[in-house]
N, C-alpha and C positions, 0 to 999 in steps of 0.2 A: 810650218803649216801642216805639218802631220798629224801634230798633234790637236788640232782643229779636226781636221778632215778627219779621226778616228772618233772623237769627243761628239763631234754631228749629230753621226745617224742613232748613237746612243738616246739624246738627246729629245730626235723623234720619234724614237720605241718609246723612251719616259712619256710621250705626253702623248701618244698614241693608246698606249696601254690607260692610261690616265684616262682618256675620252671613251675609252669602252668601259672603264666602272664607272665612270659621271652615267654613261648607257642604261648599262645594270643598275643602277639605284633609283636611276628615275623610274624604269620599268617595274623594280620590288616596290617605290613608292605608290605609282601606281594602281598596282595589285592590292595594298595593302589599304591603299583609301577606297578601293571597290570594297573591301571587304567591312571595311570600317561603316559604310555608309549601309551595305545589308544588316550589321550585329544593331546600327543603330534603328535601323528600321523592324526587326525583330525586339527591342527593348520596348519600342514605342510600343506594338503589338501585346508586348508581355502585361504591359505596364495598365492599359486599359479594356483587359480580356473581360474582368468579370463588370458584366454591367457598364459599360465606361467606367470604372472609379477607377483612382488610382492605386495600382498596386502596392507605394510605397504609405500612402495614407490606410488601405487596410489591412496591412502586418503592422502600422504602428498602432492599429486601434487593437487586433488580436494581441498584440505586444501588451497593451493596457490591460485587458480584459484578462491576459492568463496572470500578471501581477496582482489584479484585485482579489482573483480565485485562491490564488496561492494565500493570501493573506486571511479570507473566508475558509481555507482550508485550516490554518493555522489554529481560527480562532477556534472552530470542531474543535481539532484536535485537544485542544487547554479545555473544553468544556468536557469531552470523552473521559480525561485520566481520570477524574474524581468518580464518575458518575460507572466508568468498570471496577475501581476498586470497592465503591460501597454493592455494585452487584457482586464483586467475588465474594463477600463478607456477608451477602442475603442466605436465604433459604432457597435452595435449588436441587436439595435430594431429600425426598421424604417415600416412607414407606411407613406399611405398618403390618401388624403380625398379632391375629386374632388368634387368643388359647382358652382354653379351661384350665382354672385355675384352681380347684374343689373337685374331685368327684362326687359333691351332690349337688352340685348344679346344674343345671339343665344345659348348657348351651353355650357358646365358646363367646361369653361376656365379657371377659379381661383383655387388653390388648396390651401391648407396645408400640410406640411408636415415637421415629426417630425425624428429627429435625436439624440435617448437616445443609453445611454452605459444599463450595467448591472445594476446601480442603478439609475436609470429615469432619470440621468445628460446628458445633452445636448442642443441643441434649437429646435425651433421648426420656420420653414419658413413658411410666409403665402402672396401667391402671389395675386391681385386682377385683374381684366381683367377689364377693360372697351373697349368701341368701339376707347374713343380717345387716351387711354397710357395704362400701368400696373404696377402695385408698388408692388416691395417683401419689405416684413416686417419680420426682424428675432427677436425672442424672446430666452434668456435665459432659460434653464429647470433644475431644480434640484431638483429631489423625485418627480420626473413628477408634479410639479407644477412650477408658474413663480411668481415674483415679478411686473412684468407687467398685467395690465388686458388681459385676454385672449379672443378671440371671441366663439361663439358657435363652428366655424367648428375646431380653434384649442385646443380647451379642447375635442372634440372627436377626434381627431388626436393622441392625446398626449393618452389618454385611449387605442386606437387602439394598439399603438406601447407598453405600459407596456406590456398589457393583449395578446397582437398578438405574435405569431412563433418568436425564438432567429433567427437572421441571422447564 
C-alpha cells in the first residue's frame, strides 16, 4: 500500500496541473477569437471603404488595367525603335557660313553650308559667286570630316553645325 499512497497524490498534481492548462487555453482561445472576430470586422471595413465596392474586385480590375498598359507600353515601344533610328540618321545640325569669294565682288555672296545628322554624317554645300556664274560644290561628311579636300570656309561650317544648337 505504499506504493499506492505515494503514486496518489502524484497522480492529482498530473491532473490538477492538466486542469490549469485545459484553463489557459481556453482563456488564450478565448482571446484569440476576440481578436479574430475585430481583424475580421476590420477586413470587412477594408474590403468596402471605397464607395462600397469591393476591394478584392478593384485591385483585380487595376490588376487588368496595368497588364493592358504594360502591353500598350510594349507596343510604343516596337513603334519608337524604327522611328529614333531613322531620326538619328535625319538632318538635325545645320549651319551656314557666308564669305567673299572675289575681291571684286561686292558682298559676301558665296556661302557653305553643312547638312550633318546626330553623328556628323552628311555633306556639306559650298556655293561660289562670281560677277560672270556661280558653282555649288557638294562634299560628303562622315564624323564631320570629308575624304575630299575641304576649303577654309567649309571646315568652319562643318565645326559650326557639330559644336552649334541640335535642330
Amino acid at each position: 500500500m505504499t506504493l499506492l499512497s505515494g503514486t496518489l497524490p502524484a497522480i492529482w498534481w498530473g491532473i490538477g496541473v492538466l486542469g490549469v492548462l485545459v484553463i489557459i487555453a481556453y482563456v488564450i482561445n478565448i482571446i484569440l477569437f476576440r481578436r479574430m472576430k475585430r481583424f475580421e470586422e476590420a477586413y470587412l471595413t477594408l474590403k468596402t471603404f471605397m464607395s462600397g465596392g469591393d476591394l478584392e474586385n478593384i485591385l483585380h480590375e487595376f490588376k487588368n488595367k496595368l497588364g493592358d498598359h504594360e502591353a500598350k507600353l510594349e507596343q510604343c515601344g516596337k513603334r519608337l525603335d524604327p522611328i529614333e533610328l531613322k531620326l538619328k540618321a535625319s538632318v538635325d545640325r545645320a549651319a551656314i557660313v557666308r564669305y567673299r569669294a572675289f575681291e571684286n565682288v561686292g558682298s559676301d555672296l558665296s556661302f557653305a553650308l553643312a547638312l550633318l545628322n546626330q553623328d556628323g554624317d552628311g555633306i556639306v554645300l559650298n556655293s561660289i559667286h562670281s560677277r560672270e556664274d556661280s558653282r555649288v560644290y557638294a562634299k560628303p561628311v562622315s564624323g564631320g570630316e570629308s575624304t575630299y579636300t575641304l576649303a577654309n570656309e567649309e571646315k568652319e561650317v562643318i565645326s559650326k553645325a557639330m559644336n552649334g544648337p541640335k535642330i
